[in-house]
MARGU-736561 format. One record per atom (N, C-alpha, C): residue in one letter; z negated, x negated, y negated. Coordinates in steps of 0.001 Angstrom, whole numbers, plus 500000, padded with zeros to 6 digits. Layout:
N
AZXY...
end
This chain:
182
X200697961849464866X200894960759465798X199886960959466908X200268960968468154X199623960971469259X199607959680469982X198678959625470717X199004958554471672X199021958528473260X199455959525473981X199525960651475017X200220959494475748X199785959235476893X200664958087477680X200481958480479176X199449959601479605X199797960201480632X199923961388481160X200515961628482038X201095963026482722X200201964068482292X198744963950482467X197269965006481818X197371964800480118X197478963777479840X197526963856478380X198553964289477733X199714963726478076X201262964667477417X200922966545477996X200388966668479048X200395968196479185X199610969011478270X198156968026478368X197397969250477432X197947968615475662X198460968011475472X199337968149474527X200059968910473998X200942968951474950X201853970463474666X201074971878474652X200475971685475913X199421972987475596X199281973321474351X198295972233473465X197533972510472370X198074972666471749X199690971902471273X200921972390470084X201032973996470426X201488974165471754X201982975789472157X201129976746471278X199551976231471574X198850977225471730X198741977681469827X198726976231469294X198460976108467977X199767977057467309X200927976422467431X202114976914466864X202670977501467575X202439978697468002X203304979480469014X204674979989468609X205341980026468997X207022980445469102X207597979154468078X207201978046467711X208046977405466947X208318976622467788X209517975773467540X210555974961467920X209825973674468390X209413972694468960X209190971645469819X209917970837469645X209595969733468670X210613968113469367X209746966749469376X210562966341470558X209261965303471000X209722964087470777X209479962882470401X209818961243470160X208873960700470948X209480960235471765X209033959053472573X209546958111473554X208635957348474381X209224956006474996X208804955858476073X208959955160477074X207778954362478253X208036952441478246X207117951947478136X207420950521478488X208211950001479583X208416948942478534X209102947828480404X208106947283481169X208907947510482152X207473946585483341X206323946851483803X206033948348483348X204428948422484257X204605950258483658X203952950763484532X203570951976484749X204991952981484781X205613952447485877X207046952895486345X206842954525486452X205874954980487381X205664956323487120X206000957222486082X205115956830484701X205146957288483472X206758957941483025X207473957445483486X208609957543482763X209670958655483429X209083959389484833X208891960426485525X208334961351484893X207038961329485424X205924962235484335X206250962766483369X205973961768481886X206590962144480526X207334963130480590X208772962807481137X209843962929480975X210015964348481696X209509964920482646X209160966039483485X208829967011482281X207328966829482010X206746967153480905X207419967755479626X207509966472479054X208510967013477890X209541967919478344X210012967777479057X211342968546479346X210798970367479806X210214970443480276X209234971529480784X208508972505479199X208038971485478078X207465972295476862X208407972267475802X208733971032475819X209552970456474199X210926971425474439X212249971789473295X213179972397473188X213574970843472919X213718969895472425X214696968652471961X213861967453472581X213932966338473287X213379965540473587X214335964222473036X213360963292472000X214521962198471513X213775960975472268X214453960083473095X214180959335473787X214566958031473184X213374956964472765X213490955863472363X212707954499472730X212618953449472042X211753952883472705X210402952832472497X209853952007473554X208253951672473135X208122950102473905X207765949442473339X207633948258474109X208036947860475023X209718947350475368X210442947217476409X210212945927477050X209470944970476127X209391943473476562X210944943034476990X210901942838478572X212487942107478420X212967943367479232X212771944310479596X213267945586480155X214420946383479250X215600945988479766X216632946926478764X216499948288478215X216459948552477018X215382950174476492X216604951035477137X217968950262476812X219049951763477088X218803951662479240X218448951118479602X218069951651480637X216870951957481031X216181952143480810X214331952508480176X214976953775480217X215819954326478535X216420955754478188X216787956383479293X218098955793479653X218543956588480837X218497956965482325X216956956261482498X216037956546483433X215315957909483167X214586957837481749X213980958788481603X214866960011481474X216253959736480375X216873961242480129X217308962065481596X217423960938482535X217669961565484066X217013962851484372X215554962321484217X214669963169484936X214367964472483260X214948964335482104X214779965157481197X216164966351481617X217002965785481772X218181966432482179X218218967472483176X217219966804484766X216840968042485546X216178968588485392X215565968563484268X214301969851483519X215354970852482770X216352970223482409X217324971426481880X216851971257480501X216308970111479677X216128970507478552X216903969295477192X217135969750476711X218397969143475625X217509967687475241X218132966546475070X217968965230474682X218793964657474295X218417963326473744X219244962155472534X218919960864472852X219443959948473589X218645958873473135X218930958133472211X218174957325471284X218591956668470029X217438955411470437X217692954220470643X216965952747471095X215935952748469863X216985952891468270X215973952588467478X214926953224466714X213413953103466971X212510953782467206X212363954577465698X212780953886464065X212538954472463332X213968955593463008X214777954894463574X216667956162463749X215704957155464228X215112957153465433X214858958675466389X213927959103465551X212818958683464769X212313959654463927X212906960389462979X213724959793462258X214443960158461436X215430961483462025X216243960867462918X217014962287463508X215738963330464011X214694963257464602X213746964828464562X213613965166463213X213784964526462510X212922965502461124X214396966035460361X215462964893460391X216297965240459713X217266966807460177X216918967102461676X217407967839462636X216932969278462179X215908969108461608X215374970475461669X215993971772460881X216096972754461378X216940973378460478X215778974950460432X214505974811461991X214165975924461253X212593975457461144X211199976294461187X210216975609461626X209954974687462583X209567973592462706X209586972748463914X208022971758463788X207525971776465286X206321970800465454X207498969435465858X206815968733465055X207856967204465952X206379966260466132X206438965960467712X205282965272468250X206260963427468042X205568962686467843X205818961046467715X204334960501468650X204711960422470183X203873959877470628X204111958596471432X202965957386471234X202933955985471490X202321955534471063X202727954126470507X201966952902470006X202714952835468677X202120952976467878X202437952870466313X202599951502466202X203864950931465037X203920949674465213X203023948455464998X201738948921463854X200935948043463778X200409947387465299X200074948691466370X199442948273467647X200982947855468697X201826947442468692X202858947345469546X202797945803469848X202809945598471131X202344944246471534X204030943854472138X204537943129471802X205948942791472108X206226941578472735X207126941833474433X207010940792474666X208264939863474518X208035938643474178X209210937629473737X209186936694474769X209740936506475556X209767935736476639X208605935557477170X207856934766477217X206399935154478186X205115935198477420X205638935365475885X204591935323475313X204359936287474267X203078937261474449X203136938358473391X203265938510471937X204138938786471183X203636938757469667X202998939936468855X201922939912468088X201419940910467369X202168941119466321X202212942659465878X203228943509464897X201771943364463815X202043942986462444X200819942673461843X200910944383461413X198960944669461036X198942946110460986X198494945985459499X199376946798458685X199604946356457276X198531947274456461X198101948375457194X196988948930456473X195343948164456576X195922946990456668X194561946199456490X195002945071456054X195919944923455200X196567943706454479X196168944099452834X195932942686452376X195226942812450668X196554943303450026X196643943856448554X197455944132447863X198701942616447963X198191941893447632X198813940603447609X200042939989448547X198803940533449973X199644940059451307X200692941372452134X200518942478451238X201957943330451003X202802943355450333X202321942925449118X203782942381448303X204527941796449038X203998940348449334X204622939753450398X205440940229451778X204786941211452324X205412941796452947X206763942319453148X206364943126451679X207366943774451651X208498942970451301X208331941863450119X209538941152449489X210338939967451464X209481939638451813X209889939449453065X210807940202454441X210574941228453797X211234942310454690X212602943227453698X212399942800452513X213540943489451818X213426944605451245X212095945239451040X211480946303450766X211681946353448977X211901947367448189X212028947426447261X210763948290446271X210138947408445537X208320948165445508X208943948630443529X210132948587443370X210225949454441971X209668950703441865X208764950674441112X207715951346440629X206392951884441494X205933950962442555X204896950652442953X203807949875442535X202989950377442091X201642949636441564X200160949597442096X199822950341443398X199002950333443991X199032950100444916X197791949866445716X198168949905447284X198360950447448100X197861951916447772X198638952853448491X200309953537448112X200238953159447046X202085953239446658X202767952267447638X202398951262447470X202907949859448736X203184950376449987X201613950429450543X201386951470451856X202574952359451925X203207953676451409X203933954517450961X204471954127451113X205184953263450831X206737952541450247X207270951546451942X206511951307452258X206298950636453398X206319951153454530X205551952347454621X205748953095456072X206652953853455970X207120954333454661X208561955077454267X209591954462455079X209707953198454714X210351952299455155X211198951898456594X209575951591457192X209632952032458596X209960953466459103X209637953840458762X209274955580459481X208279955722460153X207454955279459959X206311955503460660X205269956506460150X205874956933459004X204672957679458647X204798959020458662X206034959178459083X206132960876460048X204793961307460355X204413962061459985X203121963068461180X203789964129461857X203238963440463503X202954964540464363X202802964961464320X203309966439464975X203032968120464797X202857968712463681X203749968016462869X203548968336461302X204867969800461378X204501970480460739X205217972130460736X206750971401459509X207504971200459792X209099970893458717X209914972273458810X209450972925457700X210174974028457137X211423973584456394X212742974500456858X213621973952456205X213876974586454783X214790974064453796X214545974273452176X215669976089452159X215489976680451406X216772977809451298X215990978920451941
end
């Protein structure tokens, strides 16, 4: 997980994947917000398109900014980079399609605001995404039974944890090498 949000930071990003994993495959997950830093979504999108081979375009904090036009702002400017993209709105779908995609070695970058830190806006007023790796055993149970989460045969808190970011998808790692099986 990265948290690369500008034009210098998504570059030496890629750099450092390139340099790290050379000749493997590139896929990138990410977003730009609604409503402020209009640029970004240029940039990025330049960027990625320029290092990454797959760019999956989703959201990140749209507030009241429509994400599928957020997307197809950005895939615009991914498109005149000439480089292949997807957009999928929902942020744990697009993880899922990079990893599930992979068929040979692949770095898959997930860069943003992880959902614990995602500040969301609901009409004019922000709500916090509670950040569950600092919740007691107790107040994840809860969690989870609140959210529909199924903790059969979870007994710790990091099984919970597990079971939970599974859940979400959030617990993809970035630039993690996904060798395929065969």
């Amino acid at each position: 997980m990265d948290y690369a949000h500008n034009r210098l930071s998504f570059e030496k990003l890629f750099q450092s994947v390139k340099a790290e994993y050379p000749g493997q495959r590139v896929v990138i997950v990410f977003g730009c917000p609604g409503k402020k830093a209009l640029d970004r979504r240029k940039d990025l999108s330049e960027i990625s398109a320029q290092y990454a081979d797959l760019v999956i375009i989703t959201e990140e904090d749209p507030g009241e900014e429509d994400v599928l036009d957020i997307s197809r702002e950005m895939a615009a400017y991914v498109e005149a980079g000439g480089c292949d993209y997807s957009i999928e709105p929902d942020r744990g779908q697009a993880i899922r399609m990079a990893v599930m995609g992979c068929e040979e070695p692949t770095v898959i970058l997930i860069t943003g605001k992880d959902k614990a830190e995602v500040v969301a806006a609901v009409a004019e007023e922000p709500v916090e995404v509670p950040d569950i790796s600092k919740m007691k055993l107790d107040e994840l149970k809860e969690f989870a039974e609140d959210n529909g989460i199924d903790l059969t045969g979870c007994t710790t808190k990091a099984s919970i944890l597990q079971k939970i970011r599974e859940y979400e998808a959030d617990a993809a790692a970035a630039a993690a090498i996904i060798t395929p099986e065969g």
